[in-house]
Each structure stands twice: as structure tokens, then as C-alpha cells.
C-alpha positions in Angstrom: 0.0 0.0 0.0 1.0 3.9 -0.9 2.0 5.9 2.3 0.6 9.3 1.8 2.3 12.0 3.1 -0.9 14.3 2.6 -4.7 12.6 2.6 -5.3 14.7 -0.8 -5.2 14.8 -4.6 -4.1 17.6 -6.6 -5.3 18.3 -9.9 -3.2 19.6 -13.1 -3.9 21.2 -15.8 -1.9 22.9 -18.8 -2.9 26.3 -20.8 -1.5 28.8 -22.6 -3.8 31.2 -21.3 -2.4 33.0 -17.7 -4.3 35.8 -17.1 -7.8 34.9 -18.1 -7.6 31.2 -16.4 -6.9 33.1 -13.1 -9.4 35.5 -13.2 -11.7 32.4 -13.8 -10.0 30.3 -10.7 -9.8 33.1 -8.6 -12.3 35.5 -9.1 -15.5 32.9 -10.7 -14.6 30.2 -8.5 -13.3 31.5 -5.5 -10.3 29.6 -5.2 -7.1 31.3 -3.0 -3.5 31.4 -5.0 -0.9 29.7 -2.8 2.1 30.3 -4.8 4.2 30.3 -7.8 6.6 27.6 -8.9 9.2 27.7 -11.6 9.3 24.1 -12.9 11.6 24.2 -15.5 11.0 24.6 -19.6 9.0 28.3 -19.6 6.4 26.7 -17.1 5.6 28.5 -14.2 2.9 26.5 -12.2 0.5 28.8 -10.3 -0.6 26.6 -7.3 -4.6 27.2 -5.3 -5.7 25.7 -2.9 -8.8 23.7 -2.7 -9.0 22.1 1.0 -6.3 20.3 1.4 -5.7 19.7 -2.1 -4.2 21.7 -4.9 -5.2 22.7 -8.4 -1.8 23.2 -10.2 -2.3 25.8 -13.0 0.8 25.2 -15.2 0.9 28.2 -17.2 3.6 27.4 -20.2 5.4 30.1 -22.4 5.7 28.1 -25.6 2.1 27.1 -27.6 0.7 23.9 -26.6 -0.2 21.5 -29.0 -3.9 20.7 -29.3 -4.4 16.8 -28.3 -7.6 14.6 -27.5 -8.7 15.1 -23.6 -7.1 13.6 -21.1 -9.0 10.8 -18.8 -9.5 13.6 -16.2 -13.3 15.2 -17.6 -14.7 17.0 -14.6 -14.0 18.5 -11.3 -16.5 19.2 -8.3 -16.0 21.8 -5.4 -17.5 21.6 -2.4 -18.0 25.1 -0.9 -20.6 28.0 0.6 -22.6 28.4 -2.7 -26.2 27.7 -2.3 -27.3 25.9 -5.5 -25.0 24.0 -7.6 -22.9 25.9 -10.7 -21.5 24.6 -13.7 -19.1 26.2 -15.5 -16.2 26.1 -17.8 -12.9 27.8 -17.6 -11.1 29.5 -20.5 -9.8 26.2 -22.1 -13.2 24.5 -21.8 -12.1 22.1 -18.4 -15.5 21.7 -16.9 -15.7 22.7 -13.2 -19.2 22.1 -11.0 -19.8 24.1 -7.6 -21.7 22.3 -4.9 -22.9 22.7 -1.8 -20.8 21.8 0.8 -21.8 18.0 1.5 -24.0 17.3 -1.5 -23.8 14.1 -2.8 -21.2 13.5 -0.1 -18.8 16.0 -1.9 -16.7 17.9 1.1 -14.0 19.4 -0.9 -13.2 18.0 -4.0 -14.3 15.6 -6.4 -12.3 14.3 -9.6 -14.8 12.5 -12.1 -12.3 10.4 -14.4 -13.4 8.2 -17.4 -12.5 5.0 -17.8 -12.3 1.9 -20.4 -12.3 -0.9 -17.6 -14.0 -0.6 -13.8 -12.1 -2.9 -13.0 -8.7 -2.5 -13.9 -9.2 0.9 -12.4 -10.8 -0.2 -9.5 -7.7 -2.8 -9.5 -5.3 0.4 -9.8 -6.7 2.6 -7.3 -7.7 0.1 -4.9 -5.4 -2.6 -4.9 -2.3 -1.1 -5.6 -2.4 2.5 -4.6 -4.9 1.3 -1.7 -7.1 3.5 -1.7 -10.8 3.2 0.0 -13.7 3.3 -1.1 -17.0 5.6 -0.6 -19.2 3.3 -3.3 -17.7 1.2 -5.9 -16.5 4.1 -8.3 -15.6 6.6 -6.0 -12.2 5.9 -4.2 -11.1 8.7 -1.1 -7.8 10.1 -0.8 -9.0 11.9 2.5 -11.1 14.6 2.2 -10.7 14.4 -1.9 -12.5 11.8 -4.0 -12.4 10.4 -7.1 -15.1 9.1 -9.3 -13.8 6.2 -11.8 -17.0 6.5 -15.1 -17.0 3.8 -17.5 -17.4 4.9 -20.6 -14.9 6.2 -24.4 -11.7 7.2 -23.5 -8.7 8.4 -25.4 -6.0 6.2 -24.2 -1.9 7.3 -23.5 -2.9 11.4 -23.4 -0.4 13.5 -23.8 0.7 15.3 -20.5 1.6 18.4 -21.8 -2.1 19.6 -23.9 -4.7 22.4 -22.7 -6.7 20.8 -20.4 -6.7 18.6 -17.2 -3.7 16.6 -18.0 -2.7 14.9 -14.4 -3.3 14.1 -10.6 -0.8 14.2 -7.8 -0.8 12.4 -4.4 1.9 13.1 -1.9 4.4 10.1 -0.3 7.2 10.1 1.7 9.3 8.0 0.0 8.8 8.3 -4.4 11.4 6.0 -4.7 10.0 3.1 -3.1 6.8 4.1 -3.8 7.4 4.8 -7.7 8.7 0.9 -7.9 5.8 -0.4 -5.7 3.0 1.0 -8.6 5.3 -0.2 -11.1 5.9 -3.7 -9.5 2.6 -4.2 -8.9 1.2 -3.7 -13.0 1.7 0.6 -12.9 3.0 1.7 -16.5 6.0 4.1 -15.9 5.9 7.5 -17.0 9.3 8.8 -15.7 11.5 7.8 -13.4 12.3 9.7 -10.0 14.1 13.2 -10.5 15.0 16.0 -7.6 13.6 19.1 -8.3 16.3 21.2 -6.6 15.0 21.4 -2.9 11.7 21.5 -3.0 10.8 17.6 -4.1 11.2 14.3 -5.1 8.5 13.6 -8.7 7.7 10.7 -10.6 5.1 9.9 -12.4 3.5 6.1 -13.3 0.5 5.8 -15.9 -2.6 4.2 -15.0 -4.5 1.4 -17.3 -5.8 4.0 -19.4 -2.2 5.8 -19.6 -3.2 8.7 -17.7 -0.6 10.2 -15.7 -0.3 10.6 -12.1 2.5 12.6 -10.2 4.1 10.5 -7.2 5.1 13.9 -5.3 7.7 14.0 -2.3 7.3 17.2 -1.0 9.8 18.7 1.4 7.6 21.7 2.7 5.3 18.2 3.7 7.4 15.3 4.5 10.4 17.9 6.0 13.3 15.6 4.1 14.1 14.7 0.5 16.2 11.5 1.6 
């Protein structure tokens, strides 16, 4: 099983588009900025908060390519709004604004699609060990994630407008990184140090969607 460092997923998504997706973020969906982090390659992530989780807004300076969607369709916020709101943000990534509680949403729910249940279940279960609210809803504490069977574009490309991966936080990547991948994960990349701030990797799920195994030093307090 995964030891998380944080009971929390992150959400990332890609865009060329800066200053209208914060105005959207910030100002339409009321989310706080955290900070701003250089990540290398003209990418300058723009991190808010949502609960204990994160929506990573990696804004990039060179044109990103158009590419099918990844797995990732939909996200839900739990909050103080009275009714529920659906919207889109400037690069069409739906967003839906709940009532805190409804339909057992607290903070934040990811609604991925999926070829197989059960492979996924398998996945996100099994291997990451995560558990479950109902069958297709796995909880990383206070976040959830919603597995939907249905047409899927399989092995997305990571860096396209749009939702494009989810992070969970560990102590260790390393032994964490080889567990997904001994255990039937797909690699994506291999472990790298980003200066001092963290330990990434990041495996593939059945469908190939990527997800970033994050050792975070501001959380864990080491990098070793």
C-alpha cells in the first residue's frame, strides 16, 4: 500500500492562457492562489488551494499542442454556494460548484473516465490502496475520485490544454514509484529531484493517464 504523506489529490492542468484562467480560478470560483513555482521549460505552475488539495495551473510560455482530452473530464467543489454551478474555464475544463456536503462531496471531487472498472478499481484500490466511498468513488482523504466507465482516449499526452494529471503526496517516491510499477503501474518517468523542494515521478494508469508521485519537502520535512 501507498503511504501518503498528505490525505489529498491535486489536480493539473496545462494552458497557454495566464491571465484569463486566473481570473476564472480566482475571481468565478473562489479559489485562493498559494504560490508560484518555476518548474523548468517556460512553465511557471500557479498553485490554489482547494481544501487540502491543490489545483496546479501550469501556465507554459511556448504554444501547446492541441491533443484529444485527457481521462481527467470534470471536477467538483465543495463550498458555501447555495445551489450548484456549472461552469467552464477558459480552455473549456468543466468545473461544478456544490454545496458543501451534497452528494457526499466535502471538498473536491475528480470525475475520471475510464475503459475498464475494473482494472481501475484494480489500480486505485489494490495497488495505490485506496478506499472506497461506493464502488467508483475511491477517497484520498477529504478528496474523492469518481472512476466512469465509458470512451476514453487512451496514453494522453501530459503536456495539452486541459486537465492533463493528478498528484498524491508520499514520503518516500522512490519506493513508492517501484511499488505501482511492481505491482502492474505503466511508468511514466523515473524519479528526479527538483532542486529542494521535491522528489516527482510519475507512473500511468491502465488507461495511460498520468499521475505525479510527489515527495514534497515543505510536507514530508526531508528529501532523503
Amino acid at each position: 500500500m501507498v503511504d501518503l504523506a498528505k490525505p489529498a489529490i491535486d489536480v493539473g492542468l496545462y494552458t497557454n492562457k495566464r491571465e484569463p484562467q486566473l481570473k476564472f480560478w480566482q475571481q468565478d470560483v473562489g479559489l485562493s492562489f498559494s504560490e508560484l513555482l518555476p518548474v523548468g521549460g517556460g512553465v511557471h505552475q500557479l498553485r490554489h488551494a482547494i481544501g487540502d488539495s491543490v489545483l496546479k495551473i501550469n501556465n507554459c510560455r511556448d504554444p501547446l499542442p492541441a491533443a484529444p482530452a485527457s481521462g481527467i473530464r470534470e471536477i467538483t467543489i465543495a463550498g458555501d454556494t447555495p445551489d450548484v454551478r456549472r461552469l467552464e474555464d477558459p480552455d473549456g475544463n468543466r468545473v461544478t460548484l456544490v454545496p458543501r456536503g451534497h452528494d457526499d462531496v466535502t471538498q473536491l471531487r475528480v470525475s475520471m473516465c475510464v475503459s475498464s472498472l475494473p482494472q481501475h478499481q484494480a489500480f486505485w484500490g489494490d495497488i495505490l490502496g485506496l478506499p472506497q466511498l461506493r464502488p467508483n468513488i475511491f477517497l484520498c482523504g477529504e478528496s474523492q475520485l469518481e472512476l466512469i466507465e465509458g470512451d476514453v482516449n487512451l496514453d494522453p499526452l501530459q503536456r495539452a490544454p486541459g486537465y492533463r494529471y493528478l498528484t498524491i503526496q508520499v514520503y518516500d517516491v522512490k519506493a513508492t514509484h517501484a511499488h505501482i510499477i511492481s505491482h502492474g503501474g505503466r511508468e511514466g518517468s523515473a524519479p528526479v529531484k527538483l532542486g529542494e523542494v521535491a522528489h516527482i515521478s510519475f507512473v500511468r494508469d491502465p488507461d495511460g493517464n498520468w499521475l505525479e508521485i510527489s515527495q514534497r519537502k515543505s510536507i514530508t520535512g526531508s528529501l532523503d
